[in-house]
NUROLUM-60329 format. One record per residue (C-alpha): x, y, z; chain; residue number from 1. Coordinates in pm, 1 decimal. Layout:
<rs>
c1, c2, c3, unit, pos
X, Y, Z, A, NUM
...
</rs>
This chain:
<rs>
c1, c2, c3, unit, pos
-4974.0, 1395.9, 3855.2, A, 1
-4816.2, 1743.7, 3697.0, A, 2
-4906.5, 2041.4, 3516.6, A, 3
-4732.4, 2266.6, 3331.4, A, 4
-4868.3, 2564.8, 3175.6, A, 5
-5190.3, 2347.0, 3107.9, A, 6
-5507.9, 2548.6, 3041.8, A, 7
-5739.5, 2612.7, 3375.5, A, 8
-5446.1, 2400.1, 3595.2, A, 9
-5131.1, 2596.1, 3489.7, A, 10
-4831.4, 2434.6, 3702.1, A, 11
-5000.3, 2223.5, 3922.5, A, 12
-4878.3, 1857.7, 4144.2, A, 13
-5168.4, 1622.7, 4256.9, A, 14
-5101.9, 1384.8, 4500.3, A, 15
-5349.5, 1076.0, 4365.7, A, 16
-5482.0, 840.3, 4633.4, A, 17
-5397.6, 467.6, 4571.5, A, 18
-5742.1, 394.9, 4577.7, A, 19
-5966.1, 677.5, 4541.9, A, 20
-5945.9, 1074.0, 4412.9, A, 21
-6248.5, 1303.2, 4348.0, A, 22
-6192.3, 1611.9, 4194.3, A, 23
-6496.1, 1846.7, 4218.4, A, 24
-6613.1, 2186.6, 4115.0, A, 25
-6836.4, 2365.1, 3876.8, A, 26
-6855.2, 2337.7, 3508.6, A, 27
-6587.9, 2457.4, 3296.2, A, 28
-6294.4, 2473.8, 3622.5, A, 29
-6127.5, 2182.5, 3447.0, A, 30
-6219.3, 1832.1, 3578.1, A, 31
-6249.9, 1637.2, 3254.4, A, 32
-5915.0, 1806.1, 3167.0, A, 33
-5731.8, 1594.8, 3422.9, A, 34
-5920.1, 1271.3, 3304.3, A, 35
-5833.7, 1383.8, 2908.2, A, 36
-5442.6, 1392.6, 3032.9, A, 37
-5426.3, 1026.3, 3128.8, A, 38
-5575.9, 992.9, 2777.3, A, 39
-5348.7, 1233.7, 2593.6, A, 40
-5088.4, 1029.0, 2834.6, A, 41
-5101.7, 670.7, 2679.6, A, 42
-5278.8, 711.3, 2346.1, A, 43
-5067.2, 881.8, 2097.1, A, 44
-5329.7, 865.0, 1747.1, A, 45
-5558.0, 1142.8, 1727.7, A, 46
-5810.1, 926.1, 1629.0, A, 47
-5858.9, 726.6, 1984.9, A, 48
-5872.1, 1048.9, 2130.4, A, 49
-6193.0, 1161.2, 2228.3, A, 50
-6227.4, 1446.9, 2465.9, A, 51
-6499.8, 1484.5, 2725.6, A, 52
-6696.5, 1796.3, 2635.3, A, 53
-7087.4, 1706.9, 2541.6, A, 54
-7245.7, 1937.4, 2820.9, A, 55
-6941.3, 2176.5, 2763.9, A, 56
-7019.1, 2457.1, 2487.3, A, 57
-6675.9, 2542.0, 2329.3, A, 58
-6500.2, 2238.1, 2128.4, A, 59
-6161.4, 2130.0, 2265.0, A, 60
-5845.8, 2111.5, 2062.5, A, 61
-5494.8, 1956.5, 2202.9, A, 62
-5322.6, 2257.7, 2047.4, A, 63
-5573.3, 2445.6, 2293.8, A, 64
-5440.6, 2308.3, 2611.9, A, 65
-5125.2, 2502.2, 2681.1, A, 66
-5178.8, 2833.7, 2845.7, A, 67
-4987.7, 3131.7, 2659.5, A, 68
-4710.8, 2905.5, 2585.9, A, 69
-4579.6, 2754.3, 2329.2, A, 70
-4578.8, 2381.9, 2476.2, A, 71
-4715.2, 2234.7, 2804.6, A, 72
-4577.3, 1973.9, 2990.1, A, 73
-4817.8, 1661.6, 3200.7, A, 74
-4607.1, 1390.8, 3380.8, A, 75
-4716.2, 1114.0, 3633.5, A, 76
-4466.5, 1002.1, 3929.5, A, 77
-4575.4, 631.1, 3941.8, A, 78
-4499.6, 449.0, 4269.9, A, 79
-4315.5, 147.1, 4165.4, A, 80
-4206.1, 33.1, 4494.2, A, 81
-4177.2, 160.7, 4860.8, A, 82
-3993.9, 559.4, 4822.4, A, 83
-3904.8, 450.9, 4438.3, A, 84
-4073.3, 567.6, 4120.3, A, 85
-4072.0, 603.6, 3772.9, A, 86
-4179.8, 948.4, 3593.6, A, 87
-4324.4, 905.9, 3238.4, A, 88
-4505.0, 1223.5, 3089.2, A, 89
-4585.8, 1410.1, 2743.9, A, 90
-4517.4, 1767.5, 2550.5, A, 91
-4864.4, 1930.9, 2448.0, A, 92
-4724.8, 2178.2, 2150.2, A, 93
-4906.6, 2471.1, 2062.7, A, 94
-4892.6, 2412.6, 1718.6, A, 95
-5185.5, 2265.8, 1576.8, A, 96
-4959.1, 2014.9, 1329.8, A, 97
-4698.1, 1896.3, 1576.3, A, 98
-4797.0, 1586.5, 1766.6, A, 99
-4789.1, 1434.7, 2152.1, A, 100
-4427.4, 1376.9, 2253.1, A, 101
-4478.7, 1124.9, 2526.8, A, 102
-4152.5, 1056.3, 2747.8, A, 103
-3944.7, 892.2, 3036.5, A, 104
-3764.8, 1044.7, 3293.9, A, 105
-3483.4, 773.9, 3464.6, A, 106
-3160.7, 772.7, 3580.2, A, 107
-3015.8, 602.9, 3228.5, A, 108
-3133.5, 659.1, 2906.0, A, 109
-3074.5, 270.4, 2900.0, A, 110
-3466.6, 184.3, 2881.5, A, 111
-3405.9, -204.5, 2911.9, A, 112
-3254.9, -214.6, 3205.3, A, 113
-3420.4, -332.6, 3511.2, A, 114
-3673.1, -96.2, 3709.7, A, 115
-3421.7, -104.3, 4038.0, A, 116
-3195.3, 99.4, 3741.2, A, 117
-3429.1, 305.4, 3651.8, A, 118
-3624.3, 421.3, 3942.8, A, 119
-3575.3, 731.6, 4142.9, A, 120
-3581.0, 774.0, 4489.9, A, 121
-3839.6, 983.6, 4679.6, A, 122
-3568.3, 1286.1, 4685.9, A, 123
-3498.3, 1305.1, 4316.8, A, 124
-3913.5, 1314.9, 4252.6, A, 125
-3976.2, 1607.4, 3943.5, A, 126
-4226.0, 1849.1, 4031.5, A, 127
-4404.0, 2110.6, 3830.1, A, 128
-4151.8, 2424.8, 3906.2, A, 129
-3859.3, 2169.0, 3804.5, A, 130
-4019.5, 2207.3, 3449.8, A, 131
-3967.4, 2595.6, 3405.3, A, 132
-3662.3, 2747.9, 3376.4, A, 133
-3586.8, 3186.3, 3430.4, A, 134
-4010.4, 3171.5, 3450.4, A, 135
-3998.1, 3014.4, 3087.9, A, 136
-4094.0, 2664.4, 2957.5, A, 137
-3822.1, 2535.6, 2795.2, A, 138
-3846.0, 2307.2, 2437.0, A, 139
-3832.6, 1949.1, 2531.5, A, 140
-3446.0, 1877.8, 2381.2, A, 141
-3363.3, 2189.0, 2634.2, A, 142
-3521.3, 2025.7, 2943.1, A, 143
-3338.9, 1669.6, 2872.1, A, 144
-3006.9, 1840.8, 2894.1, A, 145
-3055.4, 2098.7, 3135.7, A, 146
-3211.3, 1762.5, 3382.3, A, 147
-2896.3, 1575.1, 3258.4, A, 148
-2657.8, 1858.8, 3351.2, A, 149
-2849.1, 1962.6, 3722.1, A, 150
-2946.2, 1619.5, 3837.2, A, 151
-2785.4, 1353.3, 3619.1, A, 152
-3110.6, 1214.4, 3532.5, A, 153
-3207.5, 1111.4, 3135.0, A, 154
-3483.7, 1198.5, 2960.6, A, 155
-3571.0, 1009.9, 2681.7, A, 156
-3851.9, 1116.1, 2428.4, A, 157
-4047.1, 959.3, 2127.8, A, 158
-4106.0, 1231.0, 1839.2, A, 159
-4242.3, 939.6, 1609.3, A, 160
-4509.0, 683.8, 1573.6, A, 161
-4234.3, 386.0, 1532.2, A, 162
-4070.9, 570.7, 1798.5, A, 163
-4406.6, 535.7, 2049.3, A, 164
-4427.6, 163.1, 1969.3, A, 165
-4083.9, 139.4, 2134.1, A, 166
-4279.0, 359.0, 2462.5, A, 167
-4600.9, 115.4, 2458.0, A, 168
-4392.6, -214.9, 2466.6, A, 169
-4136.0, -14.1, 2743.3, A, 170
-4522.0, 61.2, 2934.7, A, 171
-4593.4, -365.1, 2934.5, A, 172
-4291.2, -513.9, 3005.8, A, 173
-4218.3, -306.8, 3265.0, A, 174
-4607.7, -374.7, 3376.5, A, 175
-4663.8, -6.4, 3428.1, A, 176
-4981.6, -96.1, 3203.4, A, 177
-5109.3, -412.2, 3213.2, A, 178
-5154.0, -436.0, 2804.2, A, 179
-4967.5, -356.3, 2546.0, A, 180
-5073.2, -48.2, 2356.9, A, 181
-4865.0, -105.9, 2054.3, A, 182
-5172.8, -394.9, 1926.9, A, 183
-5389.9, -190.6, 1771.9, A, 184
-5715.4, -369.8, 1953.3, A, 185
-5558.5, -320.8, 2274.5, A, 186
-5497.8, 65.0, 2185.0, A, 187
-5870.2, 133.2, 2092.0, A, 188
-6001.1, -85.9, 2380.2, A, 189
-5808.5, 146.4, 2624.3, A, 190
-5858.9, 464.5, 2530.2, A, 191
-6245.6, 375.8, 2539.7, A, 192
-6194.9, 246.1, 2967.1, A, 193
-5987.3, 603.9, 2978.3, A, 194
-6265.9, 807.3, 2766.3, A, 195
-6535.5, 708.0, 3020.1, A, 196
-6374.0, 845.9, 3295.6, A, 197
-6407.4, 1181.3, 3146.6, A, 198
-6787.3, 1078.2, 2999.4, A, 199
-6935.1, 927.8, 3322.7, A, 200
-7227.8, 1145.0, 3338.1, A, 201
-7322.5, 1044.5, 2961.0, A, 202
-7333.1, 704.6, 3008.3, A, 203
-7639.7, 648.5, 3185.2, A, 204
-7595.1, 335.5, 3340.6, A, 205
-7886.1, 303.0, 3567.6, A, 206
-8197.8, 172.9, 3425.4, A, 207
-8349.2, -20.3, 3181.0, A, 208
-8124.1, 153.6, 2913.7, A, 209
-7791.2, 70.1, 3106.0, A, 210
-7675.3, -253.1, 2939.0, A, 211
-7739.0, -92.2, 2590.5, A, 212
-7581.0, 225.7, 2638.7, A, 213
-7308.6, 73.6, 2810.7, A, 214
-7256.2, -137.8, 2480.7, A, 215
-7293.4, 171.6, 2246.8, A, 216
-7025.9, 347.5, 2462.5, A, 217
-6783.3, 39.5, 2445.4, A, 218
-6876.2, -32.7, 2077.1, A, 219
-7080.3, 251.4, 1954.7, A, 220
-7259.9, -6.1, 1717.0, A, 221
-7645.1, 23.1, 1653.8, A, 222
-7815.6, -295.1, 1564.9, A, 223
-7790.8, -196.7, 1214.3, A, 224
-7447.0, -185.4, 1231.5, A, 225
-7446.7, -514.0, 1358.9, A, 226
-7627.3, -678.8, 1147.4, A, 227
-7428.8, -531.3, 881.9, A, 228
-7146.4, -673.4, 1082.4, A, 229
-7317.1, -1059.0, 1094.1, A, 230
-7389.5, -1052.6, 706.4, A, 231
-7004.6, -943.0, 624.2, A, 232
-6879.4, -1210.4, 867.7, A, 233
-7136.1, -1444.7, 706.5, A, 234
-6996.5, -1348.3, 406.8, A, 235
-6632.9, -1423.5, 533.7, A, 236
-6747.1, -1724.8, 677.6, A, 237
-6875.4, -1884.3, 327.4, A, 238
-6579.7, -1773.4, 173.2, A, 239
-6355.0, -1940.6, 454.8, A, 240
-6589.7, -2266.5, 360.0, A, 241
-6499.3, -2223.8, -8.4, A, 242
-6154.5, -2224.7, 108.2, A, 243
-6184.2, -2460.1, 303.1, A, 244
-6306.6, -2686.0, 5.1, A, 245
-6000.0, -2585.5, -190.9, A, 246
-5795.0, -2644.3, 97.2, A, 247
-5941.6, -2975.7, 133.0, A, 248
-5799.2, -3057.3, -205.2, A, 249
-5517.7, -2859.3, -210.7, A, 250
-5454.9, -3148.3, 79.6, A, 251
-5499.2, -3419.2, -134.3, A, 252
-5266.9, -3322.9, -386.4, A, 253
-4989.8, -3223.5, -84.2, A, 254
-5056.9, -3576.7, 26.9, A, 255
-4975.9, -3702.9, -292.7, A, 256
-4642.6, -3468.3, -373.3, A, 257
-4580.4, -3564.4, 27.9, A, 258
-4556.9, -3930.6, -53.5, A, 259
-4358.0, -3845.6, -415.0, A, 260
-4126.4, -3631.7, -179.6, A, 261
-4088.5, -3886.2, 68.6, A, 262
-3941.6, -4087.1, -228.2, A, 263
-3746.4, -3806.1, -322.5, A, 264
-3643.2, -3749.7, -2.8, A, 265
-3504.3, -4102.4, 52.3, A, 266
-3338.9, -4097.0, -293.7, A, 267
-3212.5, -3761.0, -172.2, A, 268
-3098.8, -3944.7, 171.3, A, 269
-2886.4, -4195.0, -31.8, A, 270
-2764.6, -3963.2, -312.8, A, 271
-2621.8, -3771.6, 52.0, A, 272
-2478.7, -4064.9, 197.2, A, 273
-2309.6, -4166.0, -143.7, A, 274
-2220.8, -3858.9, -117.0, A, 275
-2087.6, -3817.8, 193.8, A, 276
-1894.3, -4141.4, 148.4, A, 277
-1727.8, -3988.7, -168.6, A, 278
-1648.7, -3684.8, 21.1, A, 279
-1510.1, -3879.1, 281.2, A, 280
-1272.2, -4089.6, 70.4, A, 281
-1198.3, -3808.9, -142.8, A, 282
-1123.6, -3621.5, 229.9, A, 283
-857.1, -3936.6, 317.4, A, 284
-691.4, -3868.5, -16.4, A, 285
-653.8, -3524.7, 67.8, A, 286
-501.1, -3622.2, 370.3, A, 287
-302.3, -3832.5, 250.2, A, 288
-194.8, -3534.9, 5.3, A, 289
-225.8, -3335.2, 283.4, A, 290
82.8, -3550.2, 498.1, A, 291
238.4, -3586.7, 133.4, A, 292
256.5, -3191.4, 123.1, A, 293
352.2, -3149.4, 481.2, A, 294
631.3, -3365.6, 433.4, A, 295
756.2, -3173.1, 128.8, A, 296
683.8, -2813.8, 328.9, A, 297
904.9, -2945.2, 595.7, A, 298
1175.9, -3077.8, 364.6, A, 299
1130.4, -2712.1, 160.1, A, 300
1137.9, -2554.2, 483.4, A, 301
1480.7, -2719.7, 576.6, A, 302
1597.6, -2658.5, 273.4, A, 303
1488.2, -2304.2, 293.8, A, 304
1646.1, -2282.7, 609.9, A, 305
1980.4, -2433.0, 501.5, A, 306
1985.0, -2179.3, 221.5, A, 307
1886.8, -1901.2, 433.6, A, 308
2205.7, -1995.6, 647.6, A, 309
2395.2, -1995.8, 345.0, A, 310
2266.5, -1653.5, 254.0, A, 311
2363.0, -1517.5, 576.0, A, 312
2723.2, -1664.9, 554.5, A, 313
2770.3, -1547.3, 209.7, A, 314
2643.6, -1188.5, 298.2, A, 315
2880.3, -1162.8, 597.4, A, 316
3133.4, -1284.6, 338.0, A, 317
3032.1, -1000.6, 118.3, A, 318
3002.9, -799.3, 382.2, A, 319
3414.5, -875.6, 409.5, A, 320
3504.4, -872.2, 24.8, A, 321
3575.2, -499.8, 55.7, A, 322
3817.3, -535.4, 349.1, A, 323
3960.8, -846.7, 167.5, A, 324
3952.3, -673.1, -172.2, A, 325
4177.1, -382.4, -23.2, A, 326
4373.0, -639.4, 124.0, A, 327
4451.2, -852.6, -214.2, A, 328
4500.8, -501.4, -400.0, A, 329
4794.6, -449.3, -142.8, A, 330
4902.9, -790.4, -213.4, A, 331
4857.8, -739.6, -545.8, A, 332
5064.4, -435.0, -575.9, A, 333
5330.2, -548.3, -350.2, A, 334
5350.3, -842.2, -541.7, A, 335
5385.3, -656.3, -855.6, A, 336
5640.6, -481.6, -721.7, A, 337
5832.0, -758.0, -619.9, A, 338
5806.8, -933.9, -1004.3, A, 339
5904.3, -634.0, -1126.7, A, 340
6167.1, -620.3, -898.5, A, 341
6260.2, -990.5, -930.4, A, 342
6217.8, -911.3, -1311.8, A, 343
6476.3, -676.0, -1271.2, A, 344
6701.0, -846.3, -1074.9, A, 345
6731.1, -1147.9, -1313.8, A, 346
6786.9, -884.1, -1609.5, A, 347
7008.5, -712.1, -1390.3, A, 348
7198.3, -1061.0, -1314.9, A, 349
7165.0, -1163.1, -1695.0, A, 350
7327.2, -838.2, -1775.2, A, 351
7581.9, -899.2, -1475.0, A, 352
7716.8, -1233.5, -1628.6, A, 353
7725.8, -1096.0, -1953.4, A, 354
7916.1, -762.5, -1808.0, A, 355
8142.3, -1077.9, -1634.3, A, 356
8206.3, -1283.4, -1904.2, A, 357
8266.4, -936.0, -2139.1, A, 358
8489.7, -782.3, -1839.0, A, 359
8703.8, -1129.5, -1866.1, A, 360
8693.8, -1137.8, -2226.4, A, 361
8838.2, -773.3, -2203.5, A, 362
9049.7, -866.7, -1957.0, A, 363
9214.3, -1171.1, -2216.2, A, 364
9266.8, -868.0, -2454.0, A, 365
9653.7, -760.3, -2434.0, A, 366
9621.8, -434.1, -2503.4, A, 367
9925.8, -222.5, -2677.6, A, 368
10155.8, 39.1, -2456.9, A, 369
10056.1, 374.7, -2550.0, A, 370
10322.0, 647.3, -2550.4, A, 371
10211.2, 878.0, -2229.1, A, 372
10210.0, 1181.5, -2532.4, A, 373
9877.2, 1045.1, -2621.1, A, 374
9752.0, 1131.6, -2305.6, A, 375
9678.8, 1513.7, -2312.7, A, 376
9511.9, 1410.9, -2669.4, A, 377
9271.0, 1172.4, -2574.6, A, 378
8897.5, 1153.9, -2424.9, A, 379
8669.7, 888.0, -2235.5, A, 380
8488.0, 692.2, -2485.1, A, 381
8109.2, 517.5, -2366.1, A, 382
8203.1, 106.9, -2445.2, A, 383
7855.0, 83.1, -2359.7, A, 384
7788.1, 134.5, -2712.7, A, 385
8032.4, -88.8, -2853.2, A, 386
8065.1, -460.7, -2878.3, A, 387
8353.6, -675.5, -2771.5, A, 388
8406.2, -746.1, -3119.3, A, 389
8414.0, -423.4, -3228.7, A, 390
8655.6, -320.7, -2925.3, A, 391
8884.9, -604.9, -2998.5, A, 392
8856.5, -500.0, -3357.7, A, 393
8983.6, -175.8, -3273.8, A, 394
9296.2, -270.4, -3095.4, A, 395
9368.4, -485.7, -3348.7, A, 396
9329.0, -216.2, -3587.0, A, 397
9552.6, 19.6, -3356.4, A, 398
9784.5, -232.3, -3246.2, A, 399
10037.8, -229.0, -3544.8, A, 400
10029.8, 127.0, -3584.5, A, 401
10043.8, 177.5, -3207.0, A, 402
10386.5, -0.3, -3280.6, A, 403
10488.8, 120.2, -3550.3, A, 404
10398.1, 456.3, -3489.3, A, 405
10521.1, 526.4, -3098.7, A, 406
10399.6, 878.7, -3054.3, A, 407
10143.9, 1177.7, -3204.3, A, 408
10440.1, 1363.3, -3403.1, A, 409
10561.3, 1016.1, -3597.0, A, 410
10204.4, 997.6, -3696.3, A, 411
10196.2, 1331.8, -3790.0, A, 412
10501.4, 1305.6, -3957.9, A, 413
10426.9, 987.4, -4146.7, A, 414
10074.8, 1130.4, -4252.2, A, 415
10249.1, 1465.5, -4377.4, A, 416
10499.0, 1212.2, -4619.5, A, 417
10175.2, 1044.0, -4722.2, A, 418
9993.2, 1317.8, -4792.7, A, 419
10326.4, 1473.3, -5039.4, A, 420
10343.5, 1112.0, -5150.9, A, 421
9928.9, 1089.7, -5251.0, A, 422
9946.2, 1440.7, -5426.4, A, 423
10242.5, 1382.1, -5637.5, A, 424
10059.3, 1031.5, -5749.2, A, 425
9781.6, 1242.5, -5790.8, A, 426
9912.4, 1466.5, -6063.7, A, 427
10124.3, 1163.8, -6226.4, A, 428
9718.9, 990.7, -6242.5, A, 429
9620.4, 1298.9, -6392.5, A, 430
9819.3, 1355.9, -6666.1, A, 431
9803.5, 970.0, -6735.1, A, 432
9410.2, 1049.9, -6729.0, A, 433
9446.8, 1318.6, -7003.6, A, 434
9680.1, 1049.4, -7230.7, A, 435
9401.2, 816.7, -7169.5, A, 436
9149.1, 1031.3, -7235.5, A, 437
9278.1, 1090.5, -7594.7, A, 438
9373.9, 787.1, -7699.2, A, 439
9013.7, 684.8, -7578.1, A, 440
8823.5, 934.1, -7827.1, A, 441
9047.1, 831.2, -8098.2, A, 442
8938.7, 511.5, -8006.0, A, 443
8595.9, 511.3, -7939.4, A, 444
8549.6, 746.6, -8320.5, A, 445
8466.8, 503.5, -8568.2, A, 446
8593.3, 694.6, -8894.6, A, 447
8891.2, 733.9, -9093.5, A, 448
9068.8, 915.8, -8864.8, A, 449
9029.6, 685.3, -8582.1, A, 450
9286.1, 393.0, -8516.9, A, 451
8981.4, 147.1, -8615.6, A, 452
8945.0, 344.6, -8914.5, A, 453
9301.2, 367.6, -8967.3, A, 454
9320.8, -56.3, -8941.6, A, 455
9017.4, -84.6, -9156.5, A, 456
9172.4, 127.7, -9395.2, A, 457
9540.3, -27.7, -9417.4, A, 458
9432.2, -369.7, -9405.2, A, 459
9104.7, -378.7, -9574.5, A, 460
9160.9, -814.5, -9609.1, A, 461
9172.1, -907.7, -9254.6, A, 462
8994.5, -1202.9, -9168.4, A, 463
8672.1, -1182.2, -8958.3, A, 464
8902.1, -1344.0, -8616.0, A, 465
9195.1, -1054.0, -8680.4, A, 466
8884.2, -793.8, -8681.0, A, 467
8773.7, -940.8, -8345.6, A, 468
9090.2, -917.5, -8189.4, A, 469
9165.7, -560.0, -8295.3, A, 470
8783.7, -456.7, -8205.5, A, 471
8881.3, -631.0, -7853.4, A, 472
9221.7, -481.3, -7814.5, A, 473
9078.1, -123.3, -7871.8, A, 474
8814.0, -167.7, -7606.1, A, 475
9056.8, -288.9, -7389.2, A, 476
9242.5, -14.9, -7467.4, A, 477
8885.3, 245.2, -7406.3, A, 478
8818.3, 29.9, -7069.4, A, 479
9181.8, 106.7, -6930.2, A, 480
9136.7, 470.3, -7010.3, A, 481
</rs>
């Protein structure tokens, strides 16, 4: 056992006999200290605690126990086997308000493991100068990392009372106490065996008075108390009777619902096997539906497989159209060229047998012998824009004249007669015009002094026909003027 800044012990290791260890010494050096540890060790409520100072004058505190520090530190290294052990301890704070913090020291913070993982050897065994650090006490959350970081070992600690429930049951099943402190009884029972090892000189157990004040330790009950005790339990026991009477027909009337829910139950039993037997017909037609289905996935799958082959061919086809539209557009235009050109060709042939069968109708036409003095006197002439016709016309227009008229000066000299010819007719038509002329206002008066007039007047008893023929002869007469 360790101490660590503890009042009157300061930083202390006792090496505990397996059997036996007295610790003497005059009042007040700190005996009962060492027996309040192992109860400040294993029972974490205040209220269990009881500390060992009735022939000691000053009252002791937990918060009193460290020595100008602000926490202490008390650890055990319990032998587990032969050179192995297992180091459980606590934090005393100095702080009146802050609680125990038992702990275990091990080499994994794995608690549940086995005690061969746990256990240290004899040469990784803590000792009280392993607990200060630069001549300082460190916090508790320093020490478990500075022991993690120099010696690889874990330190785990419970800061709660869940949290301490978790160290009593790691205490019993690892049979480092043989009961488990987290039952409440068990708790109160121990930290009275623990109590008396610090109150041995108050207990008085030599004499007439040992049995009793052996019981008022263990119990601390007067006979008062007790009987106070009997008549509650008396109390509890008549009630547990009235119970019991209720019970008793509470038990009757289970009886009867038992035997109304054994019915139930069997009507139950065949409702579920009707039941089950519907299920299981209604699970065959599923099958059925099932195989149905499965034939029509696989079909639908085939199908979707044939159409996903199609897909593919069709997009490598469109994949091609491009190539084989640039292709067709170059067939296209090359073919267009060659109907146009076959277009032309057949116009160009048309036109050729019509040129042929004009070129041999030409060729029919006997043309006249020109006189070579026409020659400096004539020009080409485009028969593009003539017809046959109209060419054949024209020689047969020319022909006579051609004849008649060899050369340029005959023509000439035949149009220069003409022309004498046409004006001399002209001036015999216009002085016929001016005869005309008159004798066409005499006629076309209609008075005394015309030649109607003059008829009229002469033969005033011509019959209606002789007026018609004289009316008719002088508009013949007007009309030839």
């Amino acid at each position: 056992m360790s101490t660590v800044g503890l009042i009157k012990h300061y930083n202390n290791d006792y090496l505990l006999h397996p059997e036996r260890t007295d610790f003497i010494g005059a009042n007040g050096v700190g005996k009962s200290i060492l027996a309040d540890i192992l109860q400040l060790m294993f029972i974490y409520d205040k209220e269990h605690i009881k500390f060992g100072t009735e022939d000691v004058k000053e009252t002791r505190y937990i918060h009193t126990l460290p020595y100008l520090t602000a926490c202490a530190y008390c650890f055990l290294n319990i032998a587990i086997q032969k050179d192995t052990f297992l180091t459980i301890g606590i934090q005393i704070h100095s702080q009146e308000r802050k609680r125990i913090i038992p702990f275990v020291i091990a080499r994994t913070a794995e608690l549940h493991h086995n005690l061969s993982a746990l256990a240290l050897n004899k040469d990784e065994l803590l000792l009280s100068k392993d607990f200060i650090v630069n001549g300082m006490i460190p916090e508790i959350q320093e020490l478990a990392s500075l022991l993690n970081d120099q010696r690889n070992l874990k330190l785990t600690y419970f800061k709660n009372k869940d949290a301490v429930q978790e160290y009593y049951n790691f205490l019993s099943s690892k049979e480092i106490l043989p009961i488990n402190l987290s039952r409440e009884n068990n708790l109160k029972a121990f930290a009275k065996v623990i109590q008396s090892f610090s109150k041995a000189k108050t207990l008085k157990l030599s004499g007439k008075e040992a049995s009793k004040n052996l019981k008022e330790f263990l119990f601390e009950e007067t006979e008062e108390d007790i009987k106070a005790d009997f008549d509650k339990e008396k109390i509890a026991l008549e009630k547990v009777l009235k119970d019991y009477q209720r019970l008793n027909d509470d038990i009757h009337v289970l009886k009867d619902k038992q035997k109304r829910l054994t019915t139930l139950r069997q009507q139950d039993e065949n409702y579920l096997s009707l039941l089950r037997d519907y299920h299981i017909a209604a699970i065959s037609n599923c099958r059925l539906e099932l195989a149905t289905q499965k034939g029509l996935e696989e079909a639908g799958r085939q199908q979707l497989r044939k159409h996903s082959e199609d897909l593919e061919r069709l997009q490598n086809t469109i994949g091609k159209i491009p190539r084989v539209e640039a292709t067709m557009n170059l067939q296209a235009d090359k073919a267009e060229k060659n109907y146009n050109q076959i277009h032309r060709y057949k116009q160009l042939t048309e036109q050729l047998e019509t040129l042929t069968d004009e070129v041999t109708e030409l060729k029919m036409v006997i043309l006249p012998k020109i006189d070579e003095s026409w020659k400096p006197f004539t020009e080409t002439v485009d028969i593009a824009i003539r017809t046959i016709p109209q060419i054949k016309e024209d020689v047969k227009l020319s022909e006579p004249y051609l004849k008649k008229y060899k050369t340029l000066a005959a023509i000439e000299t035949a149009r220069k007669k003409q022309s004498e010819e046409l004006f001399r007719l002209k001036k015999q038509f216009d002085s016929e015009k001016k005869k005309k002329e008159k004798l066409l206002r005499l006629l076309s008066n209609n008075n005394e002094d015309s030649l109607l007039g003059w008829y009229v007047k002469n033969f005033p008893k011509l019959d209606e026909g002789k007026m018609q023929a004289i009316f008719t002869l002088c508009n013949a007469s007007h009309q030839q003027a």
